[in-house]
C-alpha positions in Angstrom: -87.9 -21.6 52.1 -87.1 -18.2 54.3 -83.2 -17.1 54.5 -83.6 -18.0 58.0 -84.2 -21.7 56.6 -81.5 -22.2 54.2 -78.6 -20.8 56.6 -79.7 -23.5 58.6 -79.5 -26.4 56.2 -76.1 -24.9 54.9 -74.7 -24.8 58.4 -75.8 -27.9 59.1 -74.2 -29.2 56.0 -70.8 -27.3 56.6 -71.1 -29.1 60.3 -71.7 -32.5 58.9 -69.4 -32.4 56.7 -66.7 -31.0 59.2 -67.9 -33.9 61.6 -67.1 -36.4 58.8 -63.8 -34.7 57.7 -62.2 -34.9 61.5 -63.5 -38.5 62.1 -61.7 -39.4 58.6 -58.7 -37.7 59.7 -58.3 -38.8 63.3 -59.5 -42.7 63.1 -56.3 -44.0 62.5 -54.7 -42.0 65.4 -57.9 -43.5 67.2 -57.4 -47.0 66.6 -53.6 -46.7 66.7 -54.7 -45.5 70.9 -57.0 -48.6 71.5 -54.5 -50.9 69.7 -51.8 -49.7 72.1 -54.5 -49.7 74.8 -53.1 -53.6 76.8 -55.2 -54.6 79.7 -53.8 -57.5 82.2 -56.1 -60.3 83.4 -56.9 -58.2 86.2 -58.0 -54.7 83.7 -59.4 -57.2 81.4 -62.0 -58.3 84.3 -62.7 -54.9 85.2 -62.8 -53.6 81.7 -65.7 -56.6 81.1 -67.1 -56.2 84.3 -66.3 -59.8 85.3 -64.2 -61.7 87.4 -60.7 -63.1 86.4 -62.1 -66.5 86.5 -64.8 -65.9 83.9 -62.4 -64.2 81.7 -60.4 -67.7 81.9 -63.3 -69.4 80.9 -64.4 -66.8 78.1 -60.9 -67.5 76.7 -61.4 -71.1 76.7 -65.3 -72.1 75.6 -65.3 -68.9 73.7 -62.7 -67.7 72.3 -61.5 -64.3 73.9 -58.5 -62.8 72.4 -55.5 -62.8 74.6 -51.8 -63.1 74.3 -49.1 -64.4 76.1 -45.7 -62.6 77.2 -43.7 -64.4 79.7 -46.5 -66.7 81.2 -49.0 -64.0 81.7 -52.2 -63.1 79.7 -52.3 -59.8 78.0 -55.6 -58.4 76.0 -55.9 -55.5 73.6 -58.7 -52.9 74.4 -59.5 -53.4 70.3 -59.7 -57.0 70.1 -61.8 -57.1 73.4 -63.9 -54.3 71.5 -64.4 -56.7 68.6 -65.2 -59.6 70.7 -67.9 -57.8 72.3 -69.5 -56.9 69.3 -69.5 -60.5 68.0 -71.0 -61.2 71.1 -73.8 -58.9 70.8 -74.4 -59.9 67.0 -74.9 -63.2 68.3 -77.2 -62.0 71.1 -74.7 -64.0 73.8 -73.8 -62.0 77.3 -70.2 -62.6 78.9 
């Protein structure tokens, strides 16, 4: 191994391990974003590139996570995020 060689695999160690310290330190600030991150019926069509009328159906045959407020349907970014990847586990489309 030339010098040349092993100041590459210590910088690219030292980057690693910077890339894994940030991610560690700003994932809560991350999630505490998407969790506060609300979509209307509206967003949520747009945001899953669908039409209000299938997100109504999404929430009834399969179970699309939405919340109420004063008659109106509200979704969180994180919980849409989370349905997706279901989705995708179980190989379904929206």
């Amino acid at each position: 191994m030339t010098t040349t060689d092993l100041i590459e695999a210590i910088r690219a160690d030292i980057k690693q391990g910077l890339r894994e310290e940030l991610l560690a330190e700003l994932q809560p600030e991350i999630q505490r974003q998407l969790r506060s991150n609300i979509f209307d019926l509206k967003e949520a069509a747009e945001y899953l590139k669908v039409s209000t009328q299938t997100v109504q159906r999404l929430i009834k045959g399969d179970g699309l996570p939405y919340f109420r407020q004063r008659k109106q349907l509200f979704f969180r970014q994180i919980a849409l995020d989370g349905w997706i990847a279901k989705q995708e586990q179980k190989g379904d489309t929206p």
